[in-house]
TIDO-849637 format. One record per residue (C-alpha): residue number from 1; y, z, x. Coordinates in steps of 0.5 Angstrom, whole numbers, plus 500, padded with zeros to 3 digits. Each point is the difference from the previous one (the first is absolute). Layout:
# TIDO-849637
+-----+-----+-----+-----+
|  nr |  yy |  zz |  xx |
+-----+-----+-----+-----+
| NUM |   Y |   Z |   X |
...
+-----+-----+-----+-----+
***
This chain:
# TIDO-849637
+-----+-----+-----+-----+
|  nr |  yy |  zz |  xx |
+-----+-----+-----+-----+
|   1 | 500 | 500 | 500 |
|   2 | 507 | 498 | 503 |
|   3 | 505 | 506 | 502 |
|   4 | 506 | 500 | 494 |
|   5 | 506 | 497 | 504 |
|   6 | 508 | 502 | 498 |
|   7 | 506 | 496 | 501 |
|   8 | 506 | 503 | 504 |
|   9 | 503 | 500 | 493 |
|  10 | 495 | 503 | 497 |
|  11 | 499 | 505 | 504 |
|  12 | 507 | 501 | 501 |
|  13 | 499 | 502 | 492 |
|  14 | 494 | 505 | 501 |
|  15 | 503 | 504 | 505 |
|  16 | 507 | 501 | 498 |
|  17 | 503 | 496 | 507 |
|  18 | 504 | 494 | 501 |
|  19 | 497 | 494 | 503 |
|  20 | 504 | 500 | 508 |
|  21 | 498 | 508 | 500 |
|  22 | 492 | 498 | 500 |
|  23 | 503 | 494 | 505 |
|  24 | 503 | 505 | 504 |
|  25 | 494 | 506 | 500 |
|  26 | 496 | 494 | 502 |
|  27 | 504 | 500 | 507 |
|  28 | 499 | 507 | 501 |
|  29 | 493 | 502 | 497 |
|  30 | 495 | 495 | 504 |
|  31 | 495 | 502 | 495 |
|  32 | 504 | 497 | 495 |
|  33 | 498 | 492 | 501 |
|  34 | 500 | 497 | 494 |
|  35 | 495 | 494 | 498 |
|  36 | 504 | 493 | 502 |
|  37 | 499 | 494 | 495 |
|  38 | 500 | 492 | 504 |
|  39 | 508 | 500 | 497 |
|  40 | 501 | 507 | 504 |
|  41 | 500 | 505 | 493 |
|  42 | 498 | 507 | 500 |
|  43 | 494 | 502 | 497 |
|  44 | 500 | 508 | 499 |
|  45 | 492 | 503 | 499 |
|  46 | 498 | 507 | 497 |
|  47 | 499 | 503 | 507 |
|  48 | 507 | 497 | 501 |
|  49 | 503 | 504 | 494 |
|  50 | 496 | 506 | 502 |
|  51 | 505 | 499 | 507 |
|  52 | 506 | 499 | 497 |
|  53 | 500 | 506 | 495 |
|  54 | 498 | 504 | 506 |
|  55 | 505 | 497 | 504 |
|  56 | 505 | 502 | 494 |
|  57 | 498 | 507 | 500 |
|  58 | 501 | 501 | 506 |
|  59 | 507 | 497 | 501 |
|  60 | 504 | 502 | 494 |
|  61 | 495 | 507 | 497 |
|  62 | 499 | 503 | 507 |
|  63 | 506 | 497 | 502 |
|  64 | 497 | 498 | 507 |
|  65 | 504 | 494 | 504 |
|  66 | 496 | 494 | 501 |
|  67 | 498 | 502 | 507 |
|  68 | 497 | 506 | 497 |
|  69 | 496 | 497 | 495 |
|  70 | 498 | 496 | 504 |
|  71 | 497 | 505 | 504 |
|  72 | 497 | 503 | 494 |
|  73 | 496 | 494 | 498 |
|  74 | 497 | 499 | 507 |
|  75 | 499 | 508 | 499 |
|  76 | 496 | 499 | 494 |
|  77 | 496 | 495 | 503 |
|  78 | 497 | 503 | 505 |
|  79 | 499 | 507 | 496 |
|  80 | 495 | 496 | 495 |
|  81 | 500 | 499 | 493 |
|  82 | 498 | 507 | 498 |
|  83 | 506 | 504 | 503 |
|  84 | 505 | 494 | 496 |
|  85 | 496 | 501 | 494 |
|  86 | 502 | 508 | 500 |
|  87 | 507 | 499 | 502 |
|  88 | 501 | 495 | 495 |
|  89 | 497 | 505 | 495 |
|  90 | 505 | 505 | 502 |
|  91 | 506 | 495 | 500 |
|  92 | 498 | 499 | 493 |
|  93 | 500 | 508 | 499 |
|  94 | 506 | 501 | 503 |
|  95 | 503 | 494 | 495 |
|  96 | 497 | 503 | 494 |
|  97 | 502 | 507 | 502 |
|  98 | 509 | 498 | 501 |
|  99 | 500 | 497 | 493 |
+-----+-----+-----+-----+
***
């Protein structure tokens, strides 16, 4: 089964973000590279999404310059997905709980 693709505009749309933000952290976040068709169009997967909502939360909730996120997230990979699913489950919490 192919993988689901998203336009630049879609995606603008899911995330809340304008389009030259996404072209932006594509400069400064390496593993944000975009799928790109012949006529040179993005096209964003669902891990792509998952990124960008990260990258996100990391810049405007925990308000992190973009070196500093950009430290977290090659942080994250190295401690494995159990630890970034505790830490996901304990932002959410901490959401929840300044509401």
């Amino acid at each position: 089964m192919p993988q689901r693709t998203y336009k630049i505009g879609e995606v603008a749309g899911l995330t809340g973000l304008k389009p030259f933000v996404l072209r932006f952290w594509e400069t400064e976040f390496p593993q944000l590279t975009p799928v790109r068709t012949q006529k040179g169009q993005r096209l964003y997967t669902d891990e792509h999404l998952e990124l960008i909502g990260r990258i996100k939360t990391l810049l405007y909730e925990e308000k992190l310059t973009i070196d500093g996120a950009r430290r977290r997230l090659a942080d994250d990979g190295r401690d494995g997905p159990i630890l970034r699913q505790i830490y996901d489950e304990l932002t959410a919490i901490r959401r929840l709980l300044d509401v």
